[in-house]
C-alpha positions, -999 to 999 in steps of 0.1 A, spaced: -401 248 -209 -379 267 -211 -394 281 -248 -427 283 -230 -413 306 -201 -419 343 -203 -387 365 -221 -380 333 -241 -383 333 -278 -383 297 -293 -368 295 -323 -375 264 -348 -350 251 -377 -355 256 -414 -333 236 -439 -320 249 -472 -358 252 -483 -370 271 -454 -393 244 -446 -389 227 -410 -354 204 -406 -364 167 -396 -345 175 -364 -359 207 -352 -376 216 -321 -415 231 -330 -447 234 -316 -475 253 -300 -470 278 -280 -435 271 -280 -422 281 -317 -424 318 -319 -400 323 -351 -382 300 -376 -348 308 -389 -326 290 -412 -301 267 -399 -292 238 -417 -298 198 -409 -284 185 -384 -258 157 -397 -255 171 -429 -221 189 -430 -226 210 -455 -254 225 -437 -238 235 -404 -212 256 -386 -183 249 -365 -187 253 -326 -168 249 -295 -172 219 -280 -162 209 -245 -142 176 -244 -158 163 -215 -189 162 -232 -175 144 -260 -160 122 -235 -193 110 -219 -215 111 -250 -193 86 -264 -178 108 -289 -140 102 -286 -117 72 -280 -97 69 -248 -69 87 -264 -91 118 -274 -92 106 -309 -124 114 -327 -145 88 -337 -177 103 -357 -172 128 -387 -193 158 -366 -162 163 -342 -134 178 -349 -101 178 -328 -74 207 -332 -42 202 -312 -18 232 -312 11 242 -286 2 210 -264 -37 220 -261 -63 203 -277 -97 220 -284 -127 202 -301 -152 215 -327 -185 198 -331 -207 203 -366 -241 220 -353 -266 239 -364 -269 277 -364 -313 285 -362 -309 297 -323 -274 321 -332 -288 330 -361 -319 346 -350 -299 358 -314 -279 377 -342 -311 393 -353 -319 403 -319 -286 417 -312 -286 438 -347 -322 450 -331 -303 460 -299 -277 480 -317 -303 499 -343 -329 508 -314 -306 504 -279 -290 530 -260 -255 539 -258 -236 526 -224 -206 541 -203 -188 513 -217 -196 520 -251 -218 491 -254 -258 491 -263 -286 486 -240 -323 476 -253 -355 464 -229 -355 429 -235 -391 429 -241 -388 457 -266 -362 436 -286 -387 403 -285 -415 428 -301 -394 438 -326 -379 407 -333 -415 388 -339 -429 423 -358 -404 420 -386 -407 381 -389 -418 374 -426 -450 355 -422 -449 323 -433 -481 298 -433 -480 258 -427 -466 241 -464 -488 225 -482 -492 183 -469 -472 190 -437 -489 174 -410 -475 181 -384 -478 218 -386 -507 231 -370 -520 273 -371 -525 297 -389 -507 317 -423 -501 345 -395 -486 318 -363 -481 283 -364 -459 253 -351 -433 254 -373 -427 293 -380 -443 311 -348 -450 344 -364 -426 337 -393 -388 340 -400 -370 362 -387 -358 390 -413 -327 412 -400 -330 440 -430 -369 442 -416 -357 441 -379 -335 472 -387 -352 491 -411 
């Protein structure tokens, strides 16, 4: 749990070959799509994101004076406030941008000029337009079938298909 629990979807990493990062979650039942999102570690394959600094602080991750001290955090200090930015990986956003694209094509206008979808109807149409994507060849650790499996789910998720 929680990618087991019902109205979650489980997403798993793909590197810069769509195949499953070293460092990604997967699994039976709990991957249910795959979406890219870069290695974790490898800068060029991530995104900035907020970080709080008390987690840096107790994970080790800055000196006593707030300083940095590994090359995935990032400090910015302007007007007296400092905020940090750690180097992460994108798979979960990535695909939670799919699902909001799907809200937005098939939802319903709000009073507040927002979109409303059933959550369940986004999930269905999330997994539908997933490209399915079988085990590679010599993985073994993913187990399934061309149409689900632990590393893809049902496959990766597709926003033009989610849309269209």
């Amino acid at each position: 749990l929680p990618a087991e629990a019902p109205g979650v979807v489980g997403v798993s990493r793909l590197d810069r070959e769509l195949l499953l990062s070293e460092s990604s979650n997967y699994g039976m039942p709990a991957t249910d799509v795959a979406a890219p999102g870069g290695t974790f570690g490898v800068v060029a394959d991530t995104i900035l994101s907020t970080f709080p600094e008390a987690a840096a602080r107790e994970f080790g991750m800055v000196d006593p004076d707030g300083t940095p001290n590994t090359p995935s955090l990032l400090r910015d200090c302007r007007r007296g406030v400092c905020g940090y930015y750690l180097y992460t990986t994108i798979a979960s956003p990535f695909a939670a941008g799919v699902a909001a694209l799907i809200v937005s094509a098939y939802g319903h206008p709000t009073a507040g000029g927002g979109f409303v979808l059933d959550p369940d109807r986004t999930e269905r149409v999330l997994l539908r337009s997933a490209t399915p994507t079988p085990c590679p060849e010599g993985a073994a650790t993913c187990r399934g079938t061309d149409t689900r499996n632990s590393h893809y789910g049902v496959g990766i998720v597709d926003a033009l298909a989610a849309v269209r």
